[in-house]
N, C-alpha and C positions, 0 to 999 in steps of 0.2 A: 655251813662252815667253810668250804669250798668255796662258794662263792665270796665268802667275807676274805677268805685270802687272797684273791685276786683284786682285791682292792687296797688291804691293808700289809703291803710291807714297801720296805726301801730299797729303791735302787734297780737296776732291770738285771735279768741272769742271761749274760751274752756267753754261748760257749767257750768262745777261746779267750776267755777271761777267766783269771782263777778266783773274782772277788766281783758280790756284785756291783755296777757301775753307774754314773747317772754322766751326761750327754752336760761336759764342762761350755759349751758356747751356749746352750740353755743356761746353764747357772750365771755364766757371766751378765748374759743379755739380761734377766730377769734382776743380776744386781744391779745392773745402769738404770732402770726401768725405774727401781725404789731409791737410788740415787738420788737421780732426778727430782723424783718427786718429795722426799724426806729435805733433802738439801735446799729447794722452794719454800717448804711448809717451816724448814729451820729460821731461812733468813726472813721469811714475813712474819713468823713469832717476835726477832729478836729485832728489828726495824721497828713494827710497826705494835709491838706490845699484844698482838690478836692472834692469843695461839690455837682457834678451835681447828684450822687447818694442822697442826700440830697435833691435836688431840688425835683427830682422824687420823693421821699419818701413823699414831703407837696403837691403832686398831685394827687399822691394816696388816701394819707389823706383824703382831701378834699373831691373827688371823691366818697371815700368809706362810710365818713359821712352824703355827700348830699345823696345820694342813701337812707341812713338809714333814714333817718331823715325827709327828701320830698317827698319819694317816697314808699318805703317800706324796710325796714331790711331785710326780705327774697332774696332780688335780687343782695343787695350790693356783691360785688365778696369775699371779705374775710370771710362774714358769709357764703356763698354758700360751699367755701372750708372748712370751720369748720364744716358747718352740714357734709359735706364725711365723715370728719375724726371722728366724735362723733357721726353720726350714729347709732354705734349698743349699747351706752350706755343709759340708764333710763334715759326719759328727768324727765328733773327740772324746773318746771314752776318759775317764777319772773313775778312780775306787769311793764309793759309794759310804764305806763305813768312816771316812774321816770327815767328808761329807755331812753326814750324820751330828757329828760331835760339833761341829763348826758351825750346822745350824741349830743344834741344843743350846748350844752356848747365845748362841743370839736371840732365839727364844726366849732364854730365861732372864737376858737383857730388856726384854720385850715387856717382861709381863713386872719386871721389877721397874720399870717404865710408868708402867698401865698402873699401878700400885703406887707410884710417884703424884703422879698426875691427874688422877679420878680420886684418890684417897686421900690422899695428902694433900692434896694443890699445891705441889710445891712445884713455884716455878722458878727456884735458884738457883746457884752453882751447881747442884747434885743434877737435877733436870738438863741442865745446858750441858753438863758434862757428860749424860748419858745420851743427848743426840750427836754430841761431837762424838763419841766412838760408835756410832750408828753408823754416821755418813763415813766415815773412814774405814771403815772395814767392808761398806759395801762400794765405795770409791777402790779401793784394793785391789777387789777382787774382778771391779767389773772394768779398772783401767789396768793394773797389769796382771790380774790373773793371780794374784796372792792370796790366799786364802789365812787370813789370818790365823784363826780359830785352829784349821788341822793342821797345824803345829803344835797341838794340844795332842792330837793323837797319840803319836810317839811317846807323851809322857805320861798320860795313863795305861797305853797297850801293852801290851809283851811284842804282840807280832806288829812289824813295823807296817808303816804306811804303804801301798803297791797304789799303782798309776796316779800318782800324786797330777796336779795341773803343772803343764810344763819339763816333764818331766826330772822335777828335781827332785825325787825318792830316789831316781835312779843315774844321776849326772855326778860324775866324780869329779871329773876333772875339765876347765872351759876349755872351747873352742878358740882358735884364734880369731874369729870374728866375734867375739864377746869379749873382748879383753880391751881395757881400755889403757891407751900408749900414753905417754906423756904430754905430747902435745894434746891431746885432747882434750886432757886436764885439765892444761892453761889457756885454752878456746872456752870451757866452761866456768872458770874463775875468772877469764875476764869479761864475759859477759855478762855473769854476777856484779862484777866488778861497776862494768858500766851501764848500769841498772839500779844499781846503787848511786853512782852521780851525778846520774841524770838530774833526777828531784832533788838532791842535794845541793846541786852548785846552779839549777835552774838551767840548764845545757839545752833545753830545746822550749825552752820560754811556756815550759808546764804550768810554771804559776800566774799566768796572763790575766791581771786584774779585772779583763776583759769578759773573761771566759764564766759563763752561768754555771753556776755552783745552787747547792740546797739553799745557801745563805743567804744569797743574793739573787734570788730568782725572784721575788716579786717586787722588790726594788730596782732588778737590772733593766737599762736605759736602753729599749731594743731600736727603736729609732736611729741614737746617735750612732750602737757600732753594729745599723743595717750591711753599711757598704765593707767592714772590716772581714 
């Protein structure tokens, strides 16, 4: 029994923690990791019609969240290869039970997934709309550290969240290096702005007849514009 404990719980118990905690640059690295790879397996489903890398990617899933979630976070294969990679940086403690909830929630996404897709065959709007909140929840968390999901915490718990990532459990009020001035605004809005008519009014000759496109690529005259 002892030894089944030292394998089956969540989160590690660091003394001067009042909550146990799991090491957030591991969790981030291990979501760019599935990113990456889900975000691949998405857009060669939805190009090229051939979802079996697709199918793999919600068995992974799956896989990589029971692990976390049933058994321990330490063993699952994508946190194992993010601790390599983030290794030799300062860990960063985060409270471990929101943790918890955040990857429930994406597990059960996982397997209603896997239930979608091995069961059903459906590869429709429901499908597509459950990889799109795949990839953005682990885009979130592994480009700014947002943890979608333990935001759930707080509305099922009594006791609130502690070492949140970021620390915004405990931020009342911003920094003046976080606050964004007015001109900065309209440096943002216009950049929008001109990005927007660019392609619009053709400002940098984007639509150059010229230029090999899907459409035009085995018809395009590569001889005549060699020297263009």
């Amino acid at each position: 029994m002892n030894s089944l404990k030292k394998i089956f719980y969540f989160g590690e118990q660091v003394e001067e923690y009042p909550v146990r905690v799991i090491n957030e640059r591991e969790a981030r690295a291990a979501a760019g990791l599935m990113f990456l790879i889900g975000f691949f397996s998405f857009m060669k489903g939805y190009l090229t019609a051939d979802y079996s890398i697709e199918r793999l990617m919600i068995i992974a899933f799956v896989i990589e969240l029971g692990i976390r979630v049933l058994i321990n976070p330490k063993y699952a294969p994508f946190m194992v290869i993010a601790r390599l990679i983030v290794r030799n940086q300062k860990v960063e403690y985060v409270g471990a039970p929101q943790k918890r909830v955040a990857w429930s929630l994406g597990l059960a996404l996982g397997v209603f997934m896997y239930w979608l897709v091995f069961q059903e065959a459906n590869m429709g709007v429901m499908n597509f709309s459950g990889c799109v909140a795949c990839v953005v929840m682990l885009y979130f968390e592994a480009a700014f550290g947002i943890c979608l999901g333990c935001s759930l915490y707080n509305v099922f718990n009594r006791e609130k969240a502690q070492l949140c990532p970021g620390g915004v459990c405990e931020i009342k009020k911003l920094e003046k290096i976080q606050k964004v001035n007015p001109l900065q605004w309209i440096v943002v809005v216009a950049f929008a702005g001109l990005m927007v008519a660019i392609p619009e009014f053709n400002l940098l000759n984007l639509q150059d007849p010229n230029m090999v496109t899907f459409e035009n690529f085995d018809s395009f005259d590569w001889k005549a514009n060699k020297g263009n």
